[in-house]
C-alpha positions as CSV (number, residue, x, y, z in Angstrom):
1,X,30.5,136.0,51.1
2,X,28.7,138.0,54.0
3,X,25.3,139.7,53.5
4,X,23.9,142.2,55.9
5,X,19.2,141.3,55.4
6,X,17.7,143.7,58.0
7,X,21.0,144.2,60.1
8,X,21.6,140.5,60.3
9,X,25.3,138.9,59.1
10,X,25.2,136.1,57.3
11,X,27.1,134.0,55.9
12,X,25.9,132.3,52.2
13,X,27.9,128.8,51.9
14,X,29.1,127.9,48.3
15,X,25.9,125.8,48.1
16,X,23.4,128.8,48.3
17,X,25.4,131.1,46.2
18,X,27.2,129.6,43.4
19,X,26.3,125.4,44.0
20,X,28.9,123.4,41.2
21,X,26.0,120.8,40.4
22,X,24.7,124.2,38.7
23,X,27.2,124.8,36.1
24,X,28.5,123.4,32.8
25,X,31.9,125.3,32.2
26,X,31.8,128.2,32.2
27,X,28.3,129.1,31.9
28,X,25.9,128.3,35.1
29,X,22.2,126.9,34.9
30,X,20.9,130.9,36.6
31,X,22.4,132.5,33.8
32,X,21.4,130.6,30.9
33,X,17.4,130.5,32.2
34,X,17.8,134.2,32.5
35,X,18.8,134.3,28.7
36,X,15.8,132.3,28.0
37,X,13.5,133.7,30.1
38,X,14.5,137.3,29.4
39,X,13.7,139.7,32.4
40,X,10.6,139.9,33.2
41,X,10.2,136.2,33.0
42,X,13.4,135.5,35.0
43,X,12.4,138.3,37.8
44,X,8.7,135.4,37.8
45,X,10.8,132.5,37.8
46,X,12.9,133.9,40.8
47,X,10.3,135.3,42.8
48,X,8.6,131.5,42.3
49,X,11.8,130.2,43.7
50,X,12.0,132.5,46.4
51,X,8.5,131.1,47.9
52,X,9.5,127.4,47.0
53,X,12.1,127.6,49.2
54,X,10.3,129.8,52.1
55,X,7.1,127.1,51.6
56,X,10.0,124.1,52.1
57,X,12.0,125.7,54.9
58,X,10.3,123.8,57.9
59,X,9.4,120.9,56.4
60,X,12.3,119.5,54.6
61,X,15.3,119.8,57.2
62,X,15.7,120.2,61.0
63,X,17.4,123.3,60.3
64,X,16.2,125.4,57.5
65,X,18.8,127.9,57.7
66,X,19.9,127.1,53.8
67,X,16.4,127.1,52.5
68,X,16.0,130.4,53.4
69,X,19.0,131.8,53.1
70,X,18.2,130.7,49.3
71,X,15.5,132.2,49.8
72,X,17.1,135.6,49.8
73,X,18.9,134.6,47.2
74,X,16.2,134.2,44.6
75,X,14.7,137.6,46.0
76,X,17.7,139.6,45.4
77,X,18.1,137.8,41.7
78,X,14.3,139.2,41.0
79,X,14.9,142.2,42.4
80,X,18.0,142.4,39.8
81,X,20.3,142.6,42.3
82,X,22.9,139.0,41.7
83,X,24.4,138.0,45.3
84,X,27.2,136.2,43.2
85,X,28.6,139.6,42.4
86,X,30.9,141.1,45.4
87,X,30.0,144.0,46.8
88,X,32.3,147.2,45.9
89,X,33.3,145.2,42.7
């Protein structure tokens, strides 16, 4: 899946948007702590997320590409808008 963040392709790998360590069947780990968390709570969790992964990005790996491209991630899920759906769809 391609992204365009301030006229900039990107390309989010499997393991920023949809990583299989996150889900039991059918149902993955996002969705169910947004059930919990309802949405004001989940928009906090996400936005928390978001500057975990921006706080990490130089510290953990040579290349933080995928920590802040997840990043993104976690700011689009606050903002309500879900990467994991396709755009047009």
């Amino acid at each position: 899946m391609t992204f365009s963040f301030y006229g900039i392709e990107e390309h989010m790998d499997r393991m920023v948007d949809s990583p299989p360590h996150y889900s039991a069947g059918d149902i993955e780990c996002i969705d169910a702590i947004r059930a919990a968390l309802g949405p004001q709570g989940f928009a906090a969790f996400c936005r928390g997320n978001a500057l975990k992964y921006l706080w990490r990005a130089e510290l953990k790996n040579a290349s933080p590409t995928q920590d802040l491209l997840k990043a993104v991630w976690y700011t689009r899920m606050a903002s309500g808008d879900d990467p994991r759906k396709k755009e047009g769809a």
